[in-house]
N, C-alpha and C positions, 0 to 999 in steps of 0.2 A: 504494500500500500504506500501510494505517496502523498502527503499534504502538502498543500499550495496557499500559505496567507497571502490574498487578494488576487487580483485579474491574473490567469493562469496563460495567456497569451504569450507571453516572452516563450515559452519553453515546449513552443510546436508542437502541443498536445495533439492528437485524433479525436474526431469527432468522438462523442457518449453516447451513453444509455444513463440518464440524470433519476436523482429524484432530490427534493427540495425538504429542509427542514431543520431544528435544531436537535432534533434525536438526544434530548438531555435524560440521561442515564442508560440511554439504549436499551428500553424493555424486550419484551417480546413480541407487541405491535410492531416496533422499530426492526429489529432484529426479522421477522416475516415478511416486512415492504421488502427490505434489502434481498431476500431470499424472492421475490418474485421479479425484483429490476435483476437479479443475475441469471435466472430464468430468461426473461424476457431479451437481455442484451446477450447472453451468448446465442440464439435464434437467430440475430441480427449479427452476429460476428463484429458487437461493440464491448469496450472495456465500461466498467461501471461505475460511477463521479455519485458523489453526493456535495451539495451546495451546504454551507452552514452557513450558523453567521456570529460574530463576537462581537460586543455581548449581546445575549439573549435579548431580541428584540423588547420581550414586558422588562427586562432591568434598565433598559434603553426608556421607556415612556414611565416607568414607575421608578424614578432614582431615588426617591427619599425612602421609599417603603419596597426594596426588589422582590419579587417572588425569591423563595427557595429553591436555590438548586442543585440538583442534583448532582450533576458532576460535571467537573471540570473541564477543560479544552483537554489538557494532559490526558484525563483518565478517559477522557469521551473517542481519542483516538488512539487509545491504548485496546480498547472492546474491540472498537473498528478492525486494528488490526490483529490481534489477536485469533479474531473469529474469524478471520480474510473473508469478510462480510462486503468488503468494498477494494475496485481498486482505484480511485481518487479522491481524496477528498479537498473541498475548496473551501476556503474559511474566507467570507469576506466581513470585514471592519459595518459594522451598523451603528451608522453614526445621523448627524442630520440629514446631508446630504442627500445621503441613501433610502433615509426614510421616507424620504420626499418626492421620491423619483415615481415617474410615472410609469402605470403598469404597462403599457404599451411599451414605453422606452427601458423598461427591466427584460421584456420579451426581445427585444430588437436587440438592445446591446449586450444584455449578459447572457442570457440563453443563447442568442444564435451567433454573435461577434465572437467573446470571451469563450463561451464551453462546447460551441459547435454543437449543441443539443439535437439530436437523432430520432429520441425518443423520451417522454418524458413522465415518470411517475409520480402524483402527488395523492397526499391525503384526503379524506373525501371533504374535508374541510376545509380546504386551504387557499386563502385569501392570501393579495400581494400587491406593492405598490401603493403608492401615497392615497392615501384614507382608506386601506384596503380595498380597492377599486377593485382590482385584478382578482378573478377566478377560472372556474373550469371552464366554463364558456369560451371566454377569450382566449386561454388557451387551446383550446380545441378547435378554436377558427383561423388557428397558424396551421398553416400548409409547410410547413417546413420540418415539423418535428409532428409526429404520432404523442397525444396526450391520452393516458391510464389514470381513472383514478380506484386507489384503494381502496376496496371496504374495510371496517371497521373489524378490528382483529380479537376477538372475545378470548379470553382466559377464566375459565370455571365461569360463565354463563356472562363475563361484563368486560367490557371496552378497555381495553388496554391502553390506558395513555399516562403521560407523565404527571399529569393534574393527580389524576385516582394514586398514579403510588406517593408522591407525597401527601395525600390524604390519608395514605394505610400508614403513614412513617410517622406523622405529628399526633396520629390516634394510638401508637406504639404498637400498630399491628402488624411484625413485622416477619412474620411470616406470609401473609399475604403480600407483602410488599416482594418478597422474592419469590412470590409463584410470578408476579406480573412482571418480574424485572429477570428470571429465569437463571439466580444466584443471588444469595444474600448482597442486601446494602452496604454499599461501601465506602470510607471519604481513606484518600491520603493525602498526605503533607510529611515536611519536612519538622524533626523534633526542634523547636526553640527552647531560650534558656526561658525559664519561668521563674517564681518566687522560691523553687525548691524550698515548700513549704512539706511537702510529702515525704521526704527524705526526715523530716525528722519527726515523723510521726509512725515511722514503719513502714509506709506504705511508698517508695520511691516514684515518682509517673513520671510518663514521657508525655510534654506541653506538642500537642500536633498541631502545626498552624494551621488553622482553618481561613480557606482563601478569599471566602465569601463572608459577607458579614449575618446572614441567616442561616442555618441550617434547616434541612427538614426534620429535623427532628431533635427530643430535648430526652434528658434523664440519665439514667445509671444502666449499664449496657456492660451480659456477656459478650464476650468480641471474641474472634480470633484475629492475630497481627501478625504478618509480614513481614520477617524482619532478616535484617542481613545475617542472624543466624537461622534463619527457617520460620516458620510459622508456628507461633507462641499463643499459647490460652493466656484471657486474663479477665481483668475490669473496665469500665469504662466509663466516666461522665462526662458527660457534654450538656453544656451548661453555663451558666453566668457564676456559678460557686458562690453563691449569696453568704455562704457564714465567714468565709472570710474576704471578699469582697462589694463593694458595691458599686463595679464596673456593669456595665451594659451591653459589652464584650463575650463573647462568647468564646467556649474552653471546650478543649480537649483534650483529656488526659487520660493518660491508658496505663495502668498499673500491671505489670507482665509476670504471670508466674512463672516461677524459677528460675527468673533470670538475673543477671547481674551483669553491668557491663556497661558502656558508656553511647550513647544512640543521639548523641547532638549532630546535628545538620544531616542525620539520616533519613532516611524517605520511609515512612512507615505506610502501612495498607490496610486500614481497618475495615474487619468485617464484623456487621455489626448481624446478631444471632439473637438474642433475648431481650428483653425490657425486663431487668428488674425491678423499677420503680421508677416514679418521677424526681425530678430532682429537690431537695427541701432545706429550708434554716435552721440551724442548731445552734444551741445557745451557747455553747461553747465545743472546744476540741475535742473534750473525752466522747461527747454524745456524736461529736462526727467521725471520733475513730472507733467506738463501736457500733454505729451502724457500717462503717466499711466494712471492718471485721465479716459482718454478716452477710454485706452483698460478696465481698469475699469467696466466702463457705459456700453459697448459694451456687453463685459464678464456677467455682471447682465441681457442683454437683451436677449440674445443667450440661460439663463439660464432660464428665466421665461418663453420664448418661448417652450423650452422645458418639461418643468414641464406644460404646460397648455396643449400639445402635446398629453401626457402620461396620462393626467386626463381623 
């Protein structure tokens, strides 16, 4: 797979097989378009482009309040390629400019100039160009490219989209969030330094910078992590850490069993598995290091359940 940030023309691409969208967390709706544009483009003897855009158009019109999201450019075309689900992909900059741009003049100059568009598959809802003007109609009245739209892709009887799993994430339903997303929820980042205020309560955590300022989801979390020694059980809160802060900042921290060792500027991979509670204030240390203790114990039992599961 290769990514392209902005107009892909310099580098004499071939004509596509496209589809359009921000595919944020790459469900299984997502994951099944992609599996019918390479249906569809190997017939036609075309290689298979996906268009993104950065940032997500609603963080672009919603800046004081962004939607949550899911995951990141990194991680979003890390699935991509992973699952060799695609082979290009085109991240263009959504800024004013482009907001603004007319759906007719997104048809002319980016689909058929910039991506040589062949054929093209979109959602059965997808609107484009300045005030949302643009849809399936218009595109279907270009003679240059063949337009597809997808039906709506059901998992366990309901619509597979990125809306519904952060709806299953912030409700801590998070098993359901990985039937629709087709693997447990996931955030990384890289460990910063933090108050290493855990280190001297027993419980040591690694501070994962989280890259966005919402997450979809809040509380105390069995996880398993990714780490440059292998994939570790542990704990996890995310959170604002109200007992000993009153930032508005959002945390992540991941306490790792049996481990010991130093994990600054490493890249951790959190998979988040359980909800053990939501997050709460405690009037002092001792009542929040025994309730760790407990999510703790908890978090080890969830985990060897598991492991004896899969044996």
């Amino acid at each position: 797979m290769r990514a392209f940030l902005g107009s892909p023309c310099r580098f004499d691409l071939p004509p596509c097989a496209l589809t359009i969208g921000n595919f944020d967390g790459v469900h299984l709706g997502h994951q099944r378009m992609l599996a019918r544009l390479r249906e569809e483009a190997d017939a036609r003897g075309l290689p298979t482009a996906l268009l993104t855009f950065e940032p997500h158009p609603r963080e672009f019109f919603a800046r004081g309040q962004p939607p949550a999201r899911l995951s990141v450019l990194r991680d979003k075309l890390q699935f991509l390629a992973q699952g060799n689900l695609v082979d290009y992909v085109f991240i263009y900059r959504f800024n004013h400019a482009f907001s603004r741009m007319a759906a007719e003049d997104f048809v002319q100059q980016v689909l058929l100039q910039e991506l040589q568009t062949r054929y093209l598959l979109i959602g059965d809802d997808f609107q484009f160009g300045a005030d949302r003007k643009g849809n399936f109609e218009l595109l279907q009245s270009c003679s240059d490219f063949v337009t597809e739209a997808m039906p709506s892709v059901l998992v366990a009887g309901e619509r597979a989209s990125s809306t519904l799993v952060r709806d299953r994430l912030a409700a801590g339903d998070l098993d359901s969030a990985a039937r629709l997303l087709g693997r447990p929820y996931q955030v990384s980042g890289k460990v910063m330094h933090g108050q290493k205020l855990g280190r001297t309560i027993g419980y040591p955590t690694a501070n994962v910078h989280l890259p966005h300022r919402r997450p979809p989801l809040e509380g105390v979390f069995v996880v398993q992590v990714d780490t440059p020694a292998g994939r570790l059980g542990g704990v996890a809160s995310l959170g604002k850490n109200p007992t000993v802060t009153d930032s508005q900042h959002y945390k992540l921290e991941v306490y790792l069993f049996d481990f010991h060792g130093d994990l600054y500027g490493q890249r951790l991979t959190v998979h988040f598995l359980h909800k053990l509670r939501d997050e709460q204030r405690f009037n002092d240390l001792n009542e929040l290091v025994a309730k760790i203790d407990h999510d703790a114990a908890s978090a080890r039992t969830y985990l060897n359940s598991l492991q004896r599961d899969q044996a």
